[in-house]
C-alpha positions in Angstrom: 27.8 8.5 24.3 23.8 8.7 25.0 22.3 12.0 24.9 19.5 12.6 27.8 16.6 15.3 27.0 14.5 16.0 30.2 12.3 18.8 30.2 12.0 19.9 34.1 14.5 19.7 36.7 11.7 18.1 39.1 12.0 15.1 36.7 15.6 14.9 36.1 16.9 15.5 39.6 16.9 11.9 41.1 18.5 10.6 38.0 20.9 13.7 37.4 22.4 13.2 41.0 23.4 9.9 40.2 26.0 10.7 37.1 29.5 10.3 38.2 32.3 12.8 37.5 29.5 15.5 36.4 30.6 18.8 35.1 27.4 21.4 34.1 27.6 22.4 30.6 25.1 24.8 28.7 23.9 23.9 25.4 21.6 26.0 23.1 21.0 28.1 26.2 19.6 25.0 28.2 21.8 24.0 31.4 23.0 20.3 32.0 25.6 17.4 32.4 28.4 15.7 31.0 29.5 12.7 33.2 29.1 8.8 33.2 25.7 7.4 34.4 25.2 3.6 35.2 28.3 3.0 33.0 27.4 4.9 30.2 29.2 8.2 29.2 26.2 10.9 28.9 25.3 14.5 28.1 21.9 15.5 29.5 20.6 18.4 29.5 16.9 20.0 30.8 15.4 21.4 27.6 12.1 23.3 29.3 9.1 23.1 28.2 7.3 22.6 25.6 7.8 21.0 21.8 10.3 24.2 20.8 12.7 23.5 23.7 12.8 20.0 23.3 13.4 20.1 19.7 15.9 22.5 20.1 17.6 20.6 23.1 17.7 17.5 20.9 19.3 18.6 17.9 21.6 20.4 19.7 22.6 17.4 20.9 23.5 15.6 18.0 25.2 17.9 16.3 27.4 18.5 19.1 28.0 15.1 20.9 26.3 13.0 18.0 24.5 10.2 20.3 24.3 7.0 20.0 20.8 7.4 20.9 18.6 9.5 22.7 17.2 9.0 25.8 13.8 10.9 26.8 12.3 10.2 30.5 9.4 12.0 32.3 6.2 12.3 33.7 3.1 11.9 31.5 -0.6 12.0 31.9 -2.9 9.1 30.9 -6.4 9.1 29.2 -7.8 6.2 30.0 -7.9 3.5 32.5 -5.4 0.9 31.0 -3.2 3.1 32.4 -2.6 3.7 36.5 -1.1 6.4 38.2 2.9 5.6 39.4 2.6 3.1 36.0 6.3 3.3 34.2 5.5 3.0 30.3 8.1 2.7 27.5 6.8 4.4 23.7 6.6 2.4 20.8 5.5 5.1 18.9 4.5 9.2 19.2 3.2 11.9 17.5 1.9 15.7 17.2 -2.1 15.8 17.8 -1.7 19.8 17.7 -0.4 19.5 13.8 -3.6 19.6 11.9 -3.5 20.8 8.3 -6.9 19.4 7.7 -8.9 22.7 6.2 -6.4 22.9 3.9 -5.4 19.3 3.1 -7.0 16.3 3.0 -4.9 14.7 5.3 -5.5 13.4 8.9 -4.8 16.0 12.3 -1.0 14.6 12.6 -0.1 14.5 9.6 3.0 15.4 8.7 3.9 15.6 4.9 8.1 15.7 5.0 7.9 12.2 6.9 4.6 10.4 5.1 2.6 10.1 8.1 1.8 10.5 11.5 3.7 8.7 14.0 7.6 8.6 14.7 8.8 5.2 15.9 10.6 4.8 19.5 13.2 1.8 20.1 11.3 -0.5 22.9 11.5 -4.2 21.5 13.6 -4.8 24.0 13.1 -3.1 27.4 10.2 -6.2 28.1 9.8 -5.2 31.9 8.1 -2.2 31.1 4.4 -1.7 29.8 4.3 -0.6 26.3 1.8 2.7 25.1 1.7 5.4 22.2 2.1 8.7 23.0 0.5 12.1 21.6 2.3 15.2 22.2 1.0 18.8 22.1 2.0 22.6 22.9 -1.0 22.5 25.8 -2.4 21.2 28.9 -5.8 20.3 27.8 -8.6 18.4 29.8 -10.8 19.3 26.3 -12.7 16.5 25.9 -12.4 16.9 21.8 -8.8 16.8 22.4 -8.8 13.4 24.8 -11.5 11.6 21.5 -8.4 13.0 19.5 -5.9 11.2 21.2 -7.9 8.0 21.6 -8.2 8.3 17.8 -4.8 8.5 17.4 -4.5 4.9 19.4 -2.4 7.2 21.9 -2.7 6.3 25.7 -0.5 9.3 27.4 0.1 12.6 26.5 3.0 15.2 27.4 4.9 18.0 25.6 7.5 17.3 24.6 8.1 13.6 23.0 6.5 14.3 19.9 8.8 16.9 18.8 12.1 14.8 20.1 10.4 11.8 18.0 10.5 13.7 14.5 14.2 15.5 15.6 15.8 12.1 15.6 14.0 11.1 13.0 15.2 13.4 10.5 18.8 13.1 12.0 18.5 9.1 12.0 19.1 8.9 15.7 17.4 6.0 17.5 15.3 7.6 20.5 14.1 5.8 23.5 11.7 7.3 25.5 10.5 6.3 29.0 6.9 7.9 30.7 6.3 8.0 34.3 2.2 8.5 34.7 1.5 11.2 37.2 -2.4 11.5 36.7 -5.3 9.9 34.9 -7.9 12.1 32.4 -11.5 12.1 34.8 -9.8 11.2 37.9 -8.7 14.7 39.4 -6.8 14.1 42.7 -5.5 16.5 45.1 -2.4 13.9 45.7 -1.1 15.6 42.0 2.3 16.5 43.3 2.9 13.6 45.8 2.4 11.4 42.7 4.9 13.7 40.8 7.6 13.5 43.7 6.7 9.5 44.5 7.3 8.8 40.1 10.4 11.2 39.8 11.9 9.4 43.0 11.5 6.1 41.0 13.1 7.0 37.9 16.7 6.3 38.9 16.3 2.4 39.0 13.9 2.6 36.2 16.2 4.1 34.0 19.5 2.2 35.1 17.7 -1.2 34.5 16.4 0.1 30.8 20.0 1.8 30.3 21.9 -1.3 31.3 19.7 -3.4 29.1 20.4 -1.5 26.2 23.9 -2.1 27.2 24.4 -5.2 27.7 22.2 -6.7 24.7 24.5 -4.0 22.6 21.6 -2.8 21.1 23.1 0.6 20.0 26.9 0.5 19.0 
């Protein structure tokens, strides 16, 4: 079975309507699925919000279904101009730029001491079709230049809320994670076409995520 955390129902929709033989479930007070999706038994399930939700979605998860692996997929923002809007991205690796023990500790913003560093490795040798990135996750929106530097200095290239957090959950629980960014907006490139970007990436997810889900498959990556 693969366990599925999205965190809005705009971003799961597309994908969601496609899983055959669905009954809703609630887990940890977050609605979802239960069903088979491009040949794969799933449960998914739309945490909310936020690094609290998805942790708590995720773990929930794999103490109830224990996953194979988890699958993350949403939308995402980009800092710089190696990435374009409507770009797909798989993560290689993510982290917390909001965990900063620094004044205390002489260790880096990031750091987190019950894992020895900073960043939390995502499975993406083998998804080849999609552009590969780092990405920094944070409880906040922020156009703060100090936090975009941040992220840069991180080697991070997108930014959400919510992958950070399912990174160190499957982590600690030895749960490979695969997580797959759909870019929605660029850092100094306001546009007004914010939510037609949204609705043109979400609409694009379902082959996206079939062609990464059957590759895992098929190359029986996870058993």
């Amino acid at each position: 079975m693969v366990g599925i955390v999205v965190a809005m129902e705009k971003e799961s929709k597309f994908v969601f309507d496609n899983i055959i033989n669905r009954k809703p479930i609630t887990i940890c007070g977050k609605e979802g699925y239960t069903g088979t999706l491009f040949g794969e038994d799933v449960v998914a399930v739309i945490s909310g919000i936020g690094k609290v939700n998805a942790g708590m979605a995720t773990q929930c998860l794999i103490d109830k279904f224990n996953p194979k692996y988890i699958l993350n997929f949403g939308t995402a923002g980009g800092i710089d101009n190696s990435i374009k809007v409507a770009d797909f991205m798989i993560i290689e690796k993510c982290c917390q730029f909001d965990f900063d023990l620094s004044s205390i500790d002489p260790v880096p913003v990031g750091y987190l001491q019950d894992y020895n560093g900073i960043y939390f490795n995502a499975h993406a040798k083998d998804i080849n079709f999609l552009k590969k990135c780092n990405l920094a996750t944070a409880d906040r929106f922020s156009f703060d230049p100090k936090d975009i530097d941040l992220i840069k200095k991180l080697g991070c290239s997108l930014r959400d809320m919510e992958g950070g957090a399912i990174g160190e959950v499957c982590t600690a629980n030895k749960v490979p994670f695969v997580m797959i960014k759909g870019v929605t907006d660029i850092y100094g490139n306001p546009s007004n076409e914010f939510y037609e970007n949204l609705m043109y990436v979400c609409g694009h997810f379902p082959a996206i995520i079939e062609r990464v889900m059957n590759t895992l498959t098929i190359r029986k990556v996870f058993k």
